[in-house]
TORDOLUM-422298 format. One line per field, with one value per residue (C-alpha): residue number from 1; y, z, x. Coordinates in Angstrom, 1 decimal, always signed. Layout:
BEGIN
seq = NUM,...
yy = Y,...
zz = Z,...
xx = X,...
//
This chain:
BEGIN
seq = 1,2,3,4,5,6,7,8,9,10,11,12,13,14,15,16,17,18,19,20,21,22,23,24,25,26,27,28,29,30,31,32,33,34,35,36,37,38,39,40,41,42,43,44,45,46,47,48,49,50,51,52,53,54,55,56,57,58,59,60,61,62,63,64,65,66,67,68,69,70,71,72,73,74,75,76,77,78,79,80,81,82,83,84,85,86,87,88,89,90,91,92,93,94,95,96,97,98,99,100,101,102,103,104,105,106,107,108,109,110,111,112,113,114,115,116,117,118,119,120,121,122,123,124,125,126,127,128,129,130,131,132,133,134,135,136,137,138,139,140,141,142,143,144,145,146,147,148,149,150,151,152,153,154,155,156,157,158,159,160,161,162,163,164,165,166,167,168,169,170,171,172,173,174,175,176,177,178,179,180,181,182,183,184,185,186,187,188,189,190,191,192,193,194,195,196,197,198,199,200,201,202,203,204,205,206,207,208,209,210,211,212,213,214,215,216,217,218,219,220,221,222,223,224,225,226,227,228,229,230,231,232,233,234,235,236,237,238,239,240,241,242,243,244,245,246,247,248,249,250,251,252,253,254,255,256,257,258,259,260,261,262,263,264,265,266,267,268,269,270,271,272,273,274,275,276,277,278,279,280,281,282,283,284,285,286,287,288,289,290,291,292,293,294,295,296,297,298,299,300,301,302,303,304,305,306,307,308,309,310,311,312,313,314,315,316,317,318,319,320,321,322,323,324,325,326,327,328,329,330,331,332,333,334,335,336,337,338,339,340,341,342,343,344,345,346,347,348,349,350,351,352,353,354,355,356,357,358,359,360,361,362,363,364,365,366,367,368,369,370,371,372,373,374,375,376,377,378,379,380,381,382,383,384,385,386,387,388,389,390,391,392,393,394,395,396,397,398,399,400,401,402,403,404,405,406,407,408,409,410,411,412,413,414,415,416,417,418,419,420,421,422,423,424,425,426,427,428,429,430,431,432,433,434,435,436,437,438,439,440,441,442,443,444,445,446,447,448,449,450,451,452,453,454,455,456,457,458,459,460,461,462,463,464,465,466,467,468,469,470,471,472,473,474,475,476,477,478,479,480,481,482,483,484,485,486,487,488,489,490,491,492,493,494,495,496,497,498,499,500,501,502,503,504,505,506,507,508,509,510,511,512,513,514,515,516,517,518,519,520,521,522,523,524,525,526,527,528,529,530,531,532,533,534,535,536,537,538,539,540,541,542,543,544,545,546,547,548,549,550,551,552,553,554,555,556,557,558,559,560,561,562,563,564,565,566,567,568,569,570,571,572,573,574,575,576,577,578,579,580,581,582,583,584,585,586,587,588,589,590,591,592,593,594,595,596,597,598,599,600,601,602,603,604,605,606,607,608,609,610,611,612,613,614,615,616,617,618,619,620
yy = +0.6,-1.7,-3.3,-6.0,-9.1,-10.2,-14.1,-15.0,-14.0,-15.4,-18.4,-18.2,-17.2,-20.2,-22.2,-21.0,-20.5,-24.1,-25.3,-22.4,-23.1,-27.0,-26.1,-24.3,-26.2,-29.0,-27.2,-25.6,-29.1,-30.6,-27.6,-27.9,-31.6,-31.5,-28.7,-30.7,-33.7,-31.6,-30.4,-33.9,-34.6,-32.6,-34.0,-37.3,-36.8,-34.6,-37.8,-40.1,-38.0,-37.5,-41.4,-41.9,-39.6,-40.9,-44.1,-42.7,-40.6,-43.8,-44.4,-41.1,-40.4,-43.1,-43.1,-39.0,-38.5,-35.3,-34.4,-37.9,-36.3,-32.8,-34.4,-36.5,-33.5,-31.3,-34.1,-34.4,-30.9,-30.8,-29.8,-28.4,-29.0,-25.8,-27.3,-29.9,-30.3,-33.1,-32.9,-35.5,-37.4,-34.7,-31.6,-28.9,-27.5,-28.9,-30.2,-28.2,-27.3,-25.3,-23.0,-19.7,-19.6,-17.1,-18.9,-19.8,-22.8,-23.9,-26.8,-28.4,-32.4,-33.9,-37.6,-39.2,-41.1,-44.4,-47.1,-49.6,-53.1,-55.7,-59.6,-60.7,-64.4,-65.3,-67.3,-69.3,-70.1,-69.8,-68.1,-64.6,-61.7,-58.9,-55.8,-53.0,-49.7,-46.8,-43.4,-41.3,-37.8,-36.0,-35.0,-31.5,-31.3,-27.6,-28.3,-25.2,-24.2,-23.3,-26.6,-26.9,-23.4,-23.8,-27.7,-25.5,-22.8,-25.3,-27.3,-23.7,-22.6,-26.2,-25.8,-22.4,-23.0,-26.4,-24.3,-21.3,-23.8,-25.7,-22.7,-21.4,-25.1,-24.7,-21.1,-22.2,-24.9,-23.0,-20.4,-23.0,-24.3,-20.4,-19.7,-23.2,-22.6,-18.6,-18.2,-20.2,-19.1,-15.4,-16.1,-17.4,-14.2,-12.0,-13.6,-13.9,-9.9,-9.2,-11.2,-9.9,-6.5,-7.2,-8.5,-12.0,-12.9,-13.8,-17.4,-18.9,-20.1,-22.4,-25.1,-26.8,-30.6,-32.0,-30.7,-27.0,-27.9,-28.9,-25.6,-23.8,-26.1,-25.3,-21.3,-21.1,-23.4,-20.7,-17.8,-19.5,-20.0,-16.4,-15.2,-17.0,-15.3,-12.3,-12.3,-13.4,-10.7,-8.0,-9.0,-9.3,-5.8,-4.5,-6.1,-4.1,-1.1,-1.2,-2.3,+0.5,+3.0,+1.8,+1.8,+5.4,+6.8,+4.9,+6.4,+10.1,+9.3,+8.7,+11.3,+13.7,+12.2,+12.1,+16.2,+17.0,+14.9,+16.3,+19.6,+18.9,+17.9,+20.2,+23.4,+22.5,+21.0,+24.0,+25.7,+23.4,+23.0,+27.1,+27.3,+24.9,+26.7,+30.0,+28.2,+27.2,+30.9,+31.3,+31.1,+27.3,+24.7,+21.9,+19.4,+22.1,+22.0,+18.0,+17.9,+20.7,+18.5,+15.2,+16.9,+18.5,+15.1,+13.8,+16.7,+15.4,+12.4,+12.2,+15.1,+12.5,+9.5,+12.2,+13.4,+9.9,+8.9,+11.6,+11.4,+7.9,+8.8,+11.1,+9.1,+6.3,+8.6,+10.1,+13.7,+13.9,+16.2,+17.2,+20.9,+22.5,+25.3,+25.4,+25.2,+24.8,+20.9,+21.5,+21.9,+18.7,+17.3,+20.6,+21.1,+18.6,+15.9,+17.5,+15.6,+12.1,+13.6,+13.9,+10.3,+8.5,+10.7,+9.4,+5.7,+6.3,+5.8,+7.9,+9.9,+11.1,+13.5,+14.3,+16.4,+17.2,+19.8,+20.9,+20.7,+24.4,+26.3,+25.3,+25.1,+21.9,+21.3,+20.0,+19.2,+20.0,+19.2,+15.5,+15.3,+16.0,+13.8,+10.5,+11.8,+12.0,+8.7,+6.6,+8.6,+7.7,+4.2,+3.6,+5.5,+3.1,-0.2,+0.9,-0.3,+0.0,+1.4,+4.4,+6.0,+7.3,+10.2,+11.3,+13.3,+12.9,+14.3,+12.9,+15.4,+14.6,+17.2,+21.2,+21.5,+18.2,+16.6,+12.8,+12.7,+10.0,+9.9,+7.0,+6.2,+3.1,+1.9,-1.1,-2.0,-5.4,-5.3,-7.1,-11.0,-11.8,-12.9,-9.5,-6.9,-8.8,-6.6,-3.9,-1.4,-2.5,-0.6,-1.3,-4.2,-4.3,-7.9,-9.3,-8.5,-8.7,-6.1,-4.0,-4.5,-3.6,-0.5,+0.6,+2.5,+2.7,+0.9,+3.6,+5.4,+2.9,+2.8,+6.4,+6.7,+4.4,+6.2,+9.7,+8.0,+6.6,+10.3,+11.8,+9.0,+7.7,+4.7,+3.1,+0.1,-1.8,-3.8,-5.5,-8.4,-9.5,-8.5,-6.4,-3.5,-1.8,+0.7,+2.5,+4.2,+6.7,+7.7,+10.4,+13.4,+16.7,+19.7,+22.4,+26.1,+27.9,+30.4,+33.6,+35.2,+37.6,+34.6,+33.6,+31.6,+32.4,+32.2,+35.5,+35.1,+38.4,+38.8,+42.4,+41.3,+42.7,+46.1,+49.0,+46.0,+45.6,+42.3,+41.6,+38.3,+36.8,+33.4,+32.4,+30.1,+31.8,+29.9,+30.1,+33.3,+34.3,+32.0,+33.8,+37.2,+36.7,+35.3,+38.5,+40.5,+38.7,+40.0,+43.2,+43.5,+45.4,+43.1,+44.0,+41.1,+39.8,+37.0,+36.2,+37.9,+39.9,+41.9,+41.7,+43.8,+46.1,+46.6,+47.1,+49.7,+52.0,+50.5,+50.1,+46.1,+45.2,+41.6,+39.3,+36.4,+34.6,+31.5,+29.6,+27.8,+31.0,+32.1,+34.8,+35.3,+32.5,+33.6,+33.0,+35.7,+37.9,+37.4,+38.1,+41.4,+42.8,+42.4,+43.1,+45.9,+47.5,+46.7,+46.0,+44.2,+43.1,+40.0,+37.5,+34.1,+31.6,+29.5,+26.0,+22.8,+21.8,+20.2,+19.0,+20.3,+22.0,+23.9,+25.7,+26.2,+28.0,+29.6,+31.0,+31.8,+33.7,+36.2,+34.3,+34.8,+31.9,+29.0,+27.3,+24.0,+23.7,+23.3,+25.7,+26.2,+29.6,+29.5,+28.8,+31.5,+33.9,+33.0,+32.8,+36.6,+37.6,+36.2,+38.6,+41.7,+43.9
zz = -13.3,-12.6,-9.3,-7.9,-8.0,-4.1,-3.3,-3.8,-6.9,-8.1,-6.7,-8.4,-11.5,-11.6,-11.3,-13.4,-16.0,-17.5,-16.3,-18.9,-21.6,-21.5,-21.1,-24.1,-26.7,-25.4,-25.6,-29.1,-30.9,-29.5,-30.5,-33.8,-34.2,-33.1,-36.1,-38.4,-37.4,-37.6,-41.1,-42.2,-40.9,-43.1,-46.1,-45.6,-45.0,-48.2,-50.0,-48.6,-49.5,-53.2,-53.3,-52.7,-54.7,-58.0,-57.3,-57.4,-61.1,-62.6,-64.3,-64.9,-66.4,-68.4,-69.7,-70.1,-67.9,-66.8,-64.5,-62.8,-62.3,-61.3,-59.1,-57.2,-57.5,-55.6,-52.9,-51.9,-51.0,-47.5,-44.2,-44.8,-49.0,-50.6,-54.4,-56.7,-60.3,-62.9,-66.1,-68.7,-70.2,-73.1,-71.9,-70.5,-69.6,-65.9,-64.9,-61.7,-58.4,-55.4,-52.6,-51.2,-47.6,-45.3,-45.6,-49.0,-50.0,-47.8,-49.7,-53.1,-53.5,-56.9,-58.0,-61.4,-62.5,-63.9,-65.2,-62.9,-64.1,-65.5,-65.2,-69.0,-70.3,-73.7,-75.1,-77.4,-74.9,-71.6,-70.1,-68.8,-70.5,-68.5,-66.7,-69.0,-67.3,-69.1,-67.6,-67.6,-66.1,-63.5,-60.1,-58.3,-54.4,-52.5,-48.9,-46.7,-43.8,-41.7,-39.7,-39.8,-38.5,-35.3,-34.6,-34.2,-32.6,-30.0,-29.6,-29.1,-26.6,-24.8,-25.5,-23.7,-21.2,-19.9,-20.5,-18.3,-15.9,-16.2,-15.9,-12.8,-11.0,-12.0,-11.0,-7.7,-7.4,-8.3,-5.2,-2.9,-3.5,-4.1,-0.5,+0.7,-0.3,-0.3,+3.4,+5.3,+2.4,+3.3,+6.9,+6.1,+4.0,+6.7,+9.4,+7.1,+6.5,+10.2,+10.8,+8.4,+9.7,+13.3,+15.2,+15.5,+18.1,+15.2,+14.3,+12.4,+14.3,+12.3,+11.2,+8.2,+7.5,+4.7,+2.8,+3.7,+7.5,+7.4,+5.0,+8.3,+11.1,+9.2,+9.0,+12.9,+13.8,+11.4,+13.5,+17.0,+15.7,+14.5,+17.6,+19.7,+17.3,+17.7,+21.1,+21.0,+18.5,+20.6,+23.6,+21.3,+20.0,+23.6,+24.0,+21.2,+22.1,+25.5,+24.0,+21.1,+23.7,+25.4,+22.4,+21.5,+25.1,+24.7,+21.5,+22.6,+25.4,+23.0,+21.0,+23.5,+24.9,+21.4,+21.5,+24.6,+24.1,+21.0,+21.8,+24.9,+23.0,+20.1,+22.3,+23.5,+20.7,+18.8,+21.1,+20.9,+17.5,+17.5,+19.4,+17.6,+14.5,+15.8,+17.6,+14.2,+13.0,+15.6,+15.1,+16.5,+15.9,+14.3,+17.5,+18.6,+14.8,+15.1,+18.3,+17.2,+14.3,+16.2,+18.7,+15.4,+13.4,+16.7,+18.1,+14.0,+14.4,+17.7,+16.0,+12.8,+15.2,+16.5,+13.9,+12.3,+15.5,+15.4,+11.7,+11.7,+14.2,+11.9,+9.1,+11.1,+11.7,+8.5,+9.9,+7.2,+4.3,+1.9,+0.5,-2.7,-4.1,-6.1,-4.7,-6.7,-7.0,-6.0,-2.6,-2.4,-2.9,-1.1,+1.9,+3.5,+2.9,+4.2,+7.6,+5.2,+3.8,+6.8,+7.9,+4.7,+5.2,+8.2,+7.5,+4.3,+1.5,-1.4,-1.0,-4.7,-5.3,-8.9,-10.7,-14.1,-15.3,-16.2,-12.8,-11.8,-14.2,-13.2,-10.1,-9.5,-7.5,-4.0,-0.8,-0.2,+3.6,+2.2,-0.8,+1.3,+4.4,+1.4,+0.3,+4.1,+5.0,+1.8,+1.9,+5.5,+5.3,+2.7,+4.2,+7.5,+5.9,+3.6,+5.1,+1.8,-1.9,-2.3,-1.8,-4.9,-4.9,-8.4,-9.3,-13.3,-15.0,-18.6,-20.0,-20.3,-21.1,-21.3,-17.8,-16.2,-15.4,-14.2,-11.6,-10.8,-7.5,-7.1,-4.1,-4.5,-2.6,-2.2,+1.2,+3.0,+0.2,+1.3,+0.8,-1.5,+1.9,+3.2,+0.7,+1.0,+4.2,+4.5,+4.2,+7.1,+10.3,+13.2,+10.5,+10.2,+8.6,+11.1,+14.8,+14.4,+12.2,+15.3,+17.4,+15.2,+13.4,+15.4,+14.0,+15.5,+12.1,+10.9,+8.0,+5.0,+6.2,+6.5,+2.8,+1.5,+3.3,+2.0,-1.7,-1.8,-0.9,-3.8,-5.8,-6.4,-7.3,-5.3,-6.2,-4.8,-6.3,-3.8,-4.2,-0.5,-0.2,-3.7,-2.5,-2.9,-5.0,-4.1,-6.5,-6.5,-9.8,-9.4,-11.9,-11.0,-12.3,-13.3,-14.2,-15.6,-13.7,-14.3,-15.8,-12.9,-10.4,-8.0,-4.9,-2.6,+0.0,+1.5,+2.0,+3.2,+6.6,+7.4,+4.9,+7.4,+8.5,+9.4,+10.6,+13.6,+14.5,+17.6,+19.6,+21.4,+22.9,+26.4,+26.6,+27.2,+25.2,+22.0,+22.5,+23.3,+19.9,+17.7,+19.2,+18.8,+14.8,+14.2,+15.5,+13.5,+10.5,+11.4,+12.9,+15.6,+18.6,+20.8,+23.1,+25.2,+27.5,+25.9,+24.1,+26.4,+26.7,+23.2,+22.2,+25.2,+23.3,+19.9,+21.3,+21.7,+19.4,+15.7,+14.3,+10.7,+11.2,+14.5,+15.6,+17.6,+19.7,+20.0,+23.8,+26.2,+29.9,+29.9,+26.8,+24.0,+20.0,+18.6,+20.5,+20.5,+16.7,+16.8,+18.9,+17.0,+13.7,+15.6,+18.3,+16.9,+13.4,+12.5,+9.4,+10.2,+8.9,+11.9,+12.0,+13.9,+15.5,+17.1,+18.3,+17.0,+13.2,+12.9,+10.2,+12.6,+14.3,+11.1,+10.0,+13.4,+12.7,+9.9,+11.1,+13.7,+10.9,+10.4,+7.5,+7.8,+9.9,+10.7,+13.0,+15.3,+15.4,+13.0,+10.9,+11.0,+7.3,+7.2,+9.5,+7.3,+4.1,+5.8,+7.2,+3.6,+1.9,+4.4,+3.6,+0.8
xx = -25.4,-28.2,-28.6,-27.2,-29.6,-30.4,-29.4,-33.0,-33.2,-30.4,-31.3,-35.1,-33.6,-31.0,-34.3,-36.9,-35.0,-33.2,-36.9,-38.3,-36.1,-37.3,-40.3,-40.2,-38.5,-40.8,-44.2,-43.1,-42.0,-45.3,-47.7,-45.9,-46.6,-50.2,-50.9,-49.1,-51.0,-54.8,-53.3,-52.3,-55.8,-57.4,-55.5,-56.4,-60.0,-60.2,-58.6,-60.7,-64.1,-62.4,-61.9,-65.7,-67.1,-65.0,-66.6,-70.0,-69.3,-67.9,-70.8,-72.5,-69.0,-69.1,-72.2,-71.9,-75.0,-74.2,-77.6,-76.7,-73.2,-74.1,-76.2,-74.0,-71.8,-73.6,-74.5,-71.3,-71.2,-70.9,-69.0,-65.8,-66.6,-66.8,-66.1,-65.9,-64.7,-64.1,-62.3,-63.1,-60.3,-59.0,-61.6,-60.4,-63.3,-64.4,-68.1,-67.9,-70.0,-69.5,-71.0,-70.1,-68.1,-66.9,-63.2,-62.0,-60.5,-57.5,-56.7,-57.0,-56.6,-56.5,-57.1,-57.2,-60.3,-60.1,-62.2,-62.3,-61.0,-63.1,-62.1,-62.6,-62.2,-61.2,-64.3,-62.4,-59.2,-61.1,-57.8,-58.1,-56.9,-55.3,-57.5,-57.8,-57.2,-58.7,-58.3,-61.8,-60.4,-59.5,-61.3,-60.5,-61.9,-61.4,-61.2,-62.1,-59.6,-62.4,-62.2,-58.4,-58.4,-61.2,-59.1,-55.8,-56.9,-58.7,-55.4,-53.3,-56.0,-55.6,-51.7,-51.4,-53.7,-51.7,-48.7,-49.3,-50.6,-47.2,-45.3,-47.3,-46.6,-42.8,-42.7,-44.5,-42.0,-39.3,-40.1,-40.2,-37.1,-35.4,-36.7,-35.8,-32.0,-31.9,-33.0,-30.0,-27.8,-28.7,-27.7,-24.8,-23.7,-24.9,-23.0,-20.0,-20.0,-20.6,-17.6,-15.7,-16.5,-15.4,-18.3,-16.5,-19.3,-21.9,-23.1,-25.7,-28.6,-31.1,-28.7,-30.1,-29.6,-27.4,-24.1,-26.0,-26.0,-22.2,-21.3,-23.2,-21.1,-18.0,-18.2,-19.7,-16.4,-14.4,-15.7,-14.8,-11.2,-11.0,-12.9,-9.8,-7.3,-8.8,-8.6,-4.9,-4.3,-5.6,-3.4,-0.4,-1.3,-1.8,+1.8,+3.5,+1.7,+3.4,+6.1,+6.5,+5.5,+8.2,+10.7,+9.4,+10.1,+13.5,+14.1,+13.2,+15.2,+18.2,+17.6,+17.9,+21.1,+22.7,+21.3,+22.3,+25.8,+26.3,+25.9,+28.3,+30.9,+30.7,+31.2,+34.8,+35.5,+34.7,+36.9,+39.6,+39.9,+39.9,+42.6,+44.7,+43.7,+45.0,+48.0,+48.9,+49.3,+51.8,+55.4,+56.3,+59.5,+59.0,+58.2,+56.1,+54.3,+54.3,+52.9,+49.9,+49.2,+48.6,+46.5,+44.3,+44.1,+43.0,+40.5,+39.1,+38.9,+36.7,+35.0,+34.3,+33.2,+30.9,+29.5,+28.4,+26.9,+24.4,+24.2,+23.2,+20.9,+19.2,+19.3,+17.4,+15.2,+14.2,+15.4,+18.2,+17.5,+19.8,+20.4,+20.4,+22.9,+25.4,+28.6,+32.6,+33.2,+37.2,+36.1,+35.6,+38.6,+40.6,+41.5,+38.9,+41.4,+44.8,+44.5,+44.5,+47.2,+49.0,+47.8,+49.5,+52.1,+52.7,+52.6,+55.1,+51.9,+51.1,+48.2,+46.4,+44.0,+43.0,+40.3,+38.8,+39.7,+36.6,+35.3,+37.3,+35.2,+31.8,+29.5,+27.4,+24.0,+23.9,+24.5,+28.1,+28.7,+27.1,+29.7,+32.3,+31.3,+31.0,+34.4,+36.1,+34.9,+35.7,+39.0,+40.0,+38.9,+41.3,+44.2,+43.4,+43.3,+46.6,+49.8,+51.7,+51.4,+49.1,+45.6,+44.2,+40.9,+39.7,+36.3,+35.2,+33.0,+30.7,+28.0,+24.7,+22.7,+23.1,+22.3,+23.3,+26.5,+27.2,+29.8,+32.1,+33.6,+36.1,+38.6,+40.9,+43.4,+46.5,+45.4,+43.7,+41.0,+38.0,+36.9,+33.2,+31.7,+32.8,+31.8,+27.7,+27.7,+30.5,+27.6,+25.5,+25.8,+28.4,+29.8,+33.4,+35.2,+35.8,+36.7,+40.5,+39.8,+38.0,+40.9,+43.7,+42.0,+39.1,+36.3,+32.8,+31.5,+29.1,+31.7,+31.0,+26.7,+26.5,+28.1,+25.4,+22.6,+23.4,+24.1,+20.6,+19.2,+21.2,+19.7,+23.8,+25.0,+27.7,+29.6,+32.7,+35.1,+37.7,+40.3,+41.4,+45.7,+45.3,+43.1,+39.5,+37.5,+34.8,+32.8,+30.4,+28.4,+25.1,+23.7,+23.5,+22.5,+25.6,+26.3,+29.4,+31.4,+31.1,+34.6,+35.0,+34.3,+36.5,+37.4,+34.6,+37.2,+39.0,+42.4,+43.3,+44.6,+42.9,+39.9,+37.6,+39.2,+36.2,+34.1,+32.5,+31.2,+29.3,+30.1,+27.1,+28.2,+27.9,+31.0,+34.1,+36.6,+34.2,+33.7,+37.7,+38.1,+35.8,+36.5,+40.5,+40.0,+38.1,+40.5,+43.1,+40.8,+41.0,+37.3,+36.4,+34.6,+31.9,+30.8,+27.8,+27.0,+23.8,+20.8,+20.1,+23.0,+23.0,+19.7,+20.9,+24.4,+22.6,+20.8,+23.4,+26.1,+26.2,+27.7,+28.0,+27.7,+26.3,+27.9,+24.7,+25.0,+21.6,+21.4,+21.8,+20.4,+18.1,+18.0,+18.5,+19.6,+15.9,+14.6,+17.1,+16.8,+13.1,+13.6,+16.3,+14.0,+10.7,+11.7,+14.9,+13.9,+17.4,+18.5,+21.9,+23.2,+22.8,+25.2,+24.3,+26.7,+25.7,+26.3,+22.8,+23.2,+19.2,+17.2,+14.7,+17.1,+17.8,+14.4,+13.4,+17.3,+15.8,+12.0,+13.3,+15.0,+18.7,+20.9,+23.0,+24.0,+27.6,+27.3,+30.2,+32.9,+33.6,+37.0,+38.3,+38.1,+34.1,+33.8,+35.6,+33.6,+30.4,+31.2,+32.1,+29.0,+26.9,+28.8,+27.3
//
């Protein structure tokens, strides 16, 4: 690429050349007209020498006194003359003379010769009788180019050298004035591009006079304003730098309570909802059985308002991440939704759940805790706002491809339904209709927000469709890659009350009731149960006592479950299938879960029923 033309170049360039194209077209017509006038010149002299020498052959030509005419032929040979020849009237043969030259005729004039006339009177009459014209012959002149050639070359020379002395004038001219305009306008671009490049302290220093001198005045005025907002820009970023350092230590601050509050809660909870789960095994009456069912739907519904809290924490984040495996698409709409069931139960409404057939003999792609957190919360919203009628859960299925499936989740109800101004922000977090509605049904707000959240990371499409007193529908439509069952597949889940007789699990949880919970349910399996307080005791265990399995809580003293994972695999060089179990649900808690030489991972709290398929995926 060529180079980029400097400002005072331009500047010359924009002045030489309209003035060299004038100059040009003017200097070319007048050279042209000047040779066309010396060649017009020659013409006429040549005419005017061939017009004087037919006067002088008149009579010789007349008379047919040849010498006389040869004579005055070869007189008239002179300057640029280099021949002459005259054709009587009928001859074709000339009477001709001529010399030798160095340049050969340029030019050939021809004139006729006539008689001149003769003013006769009739002698008898006295009147006079019209001239008698009587044509003698012809003359030929050859006019030599020599002189035409030395007068044009002398007025090219002349041309040229005015010319190039015009040209060197305009191209002095021309400097002047480039330098005169390029040297302030040069300034002026390099304090423009220091200022744009941050050094708003520049200005231009030799002001110049004219429209030039006010273009100067106007840009120094333009950095002094942007010198003031800079400054006011640098305070205001000083300002939000405090300020987001602040927001940031605020955040970490509440992220760590949510952690730590999180983790808090989930432990008792874990062991709560344990206990109810075994309590439930028991042999009870039927207030006893009513009474363990309100205390369940309860411990699940702090455990739901809970869990979106810290999910919405991690969404705001941009911690979430969804998983991929394949999973049955029944489990979604299983035994997930049995406390709903017991909710519209409860209030005297139907409660529906329907799916495609289809959907039991194949396995779909994806994040199953995510499905099944969209389906609890659209699922319990509708039970909540449904006073009357029913509550209606359906999961369809439309091929698309040999490998891909589009799903349609849809949950519709006969409850409040929700008013055009409503539904414009019913996804938005902490929004609710209205505060009546906060008072009479509760909620923290988060459900519906949370649902659109984790349907724009599966790239889903949610829509609603509400009629205020008539009801709502949510629907939920996404793609997703699918597989068949195999024919010797089966429920992943063991039912089996002594599924896991000959096992021996090891327990390593440092809360007691957690531990009494998860000790008991293997039991109830028919495991055998070692225990330990913490890692420590753990690795100290393994060394002299074979386990099939390992139950490993994370947040120990002494020793926590990471290293006591990292020794068993380093130091003991033990393979055994190691679960963790935790109140921790981020994403990098299960990636160090599984760095440190984890199998699997179950966030509490943990249904007894999780446990036992997790255990049973980790068998051989």
């Amino acid at each position: 690429m060529r180079a980029r033309r400097s400002l005072f170049q331009q500047i010359l360039i924009a002045s030489l050349a309209p003035m060299l194209v004038l100059f040009i077209a003017l200097f070319s017509y007048s050279l042209a007209a000047r040779l066309s006038d010396a060649q017009r010149y020659q013409i006429d002299l040549g005419e005017r020498i061939a017009e004087n020498v037919a006067a002088l052959i008149e009579l010789p030509l007349i008379s047919g006194n040849d010498q006389q005419l040869n004579d005055i032929l070869k007189s008239a040979l002179q300057g640029d003359i280099i021949a002459l020849r005259v054709y009587r009237f009928g001859d074709s043969k000339p009477i001709s003379v001529s010399r030798n030259t160095a340049n050969g005729p340029g030019n050939t004039i021809s004139i006729l010769l006539e008689q001149r006339s003769i003013a006769l009177t009739d002698a008898i009459t006295g009147e006079q009788l019209p001239p008698i014209n009587n044509i003698l012959g012809r003359l030929e002149l050859d006019i030599s180019n020599a002189g035409l050639n030395a007068l044009q070359s002398s007025i090219i020379a002349v041309s040229i050298s005015i010319a190039l002395l015009a040209i060197l004038l305009g191209a002095a001219f021309a400097l002047r004035v480039s330098r005169r305009l390029s040297q302030p306008l040069s300034e002026i671009q390099h304090v423009t591009q220091e200022i744009a490049s941050g050094k708003h302290g520049s200005r231009i220093q030799h002001l110049e006079r004219g429209e030039l001198g006010e273009l100067q005045r106007h840009i120094n005025d333009m950095a002094d304003a942007i010198e003031a907002q800079q400054r006011e820009l640098s305070d205001y970023v000083e300002e939000l730098k405090l300020a987001k350092g602040k927001a940031e230590e605020a955040s970490m601050a509440k992220s760590l309570f949510l952690a730590t509050m999180t983790h808090e809660l989930r432990t008792p909870m874990n062991g709560a909802l344990g206990m109810l789960q075994l309590l439930a095994k028991s042999e009870l009456n039927e207030s006893q059985r009513h009474y363990l069912d309100i205390a369940k739907s309860s411990s699940e519904h702090l455990l739901h308002i809970v869990n979106d809290i810290l999910d919405y924490s991690r969404i705001e984040k941009g911690d979430m991440e969804l998983e991929e495996r394949f999973f049955t698409p029944q489990s979604l709409l299983g035994e997930i939704l049995q406390p709903m069931q017991l909710d519209a139960q409860s209030k005297g409404i139907v409660f529906n759940t329907q799916i495609d057939p289809v959907l039991r003999r194949i396995e779909i792609r994806g994040d199953e805790t995510r499905l099944r957190q969209i389906v609890i919360n659209l699922a319990a919203n509708a039970v909540k706002f449904t006073h009357q009628g029913k509550v209606d859960v359906s999961l369809e299925q439309q091929p698309v491809d040999a490998e891909t499936l589009q799903l349609t989740l849809r949950v519709s109800d006969t409850g409040i339904g929700i008013t055009p101004e409503q539904q414009a922000h019913i996804f938005e977090s902490f929004h609710q209709a209205d505060n009546s509605t906060v008072r009479r049904y509760g909620g923290s707000g988060l459900g519906l927000a949370i649902v659109k959240r984790l349907s724009e990371l599966m790239k889903a499409d949610i829509q609603l469709s509400s009629q205020p007193g008539e009801g709502s529908c949510f629907t939920v439509v996404w793609r997703t890659h699918y597989r068949k069952l195999a024919a010797q597949a089966q429920e992943n889940t063991v039912d089996d009350e002594q599924c896991f007789s000959g096992l021996t699990a090891m327990v390593v949880e440092d809360n007691p009731v957690n531990q009494l919970l998860v000790a008991r349910s293997l039991e109830g399996w028919g495991a055998d149960v070692i225990t330990a307080n913490n890692g420590a005791e753990a690795i100290s265990q393994l060394e002299q006592h074979h386990a099939d399995v390992i139950l490993m809580d994370l947040q120990m003293p002494i020793m926590d479950g990471f290293e006591a994972t990292l020794q068993l695999r380093r130091r003991l060089h033990q393979h055994i299938p190691v679960i963790a179990l935790t109140a921790n649900t981020d994403p990098e808690t299960q990636r160090r879960c599984l760095n440190a030489g984890m199998n699997a991972f179950l966030s509490k709290p943990v249904s007894l029923e999780q446990l036992r398929n997790s255990i049973a995926e980790q068998l051989p």
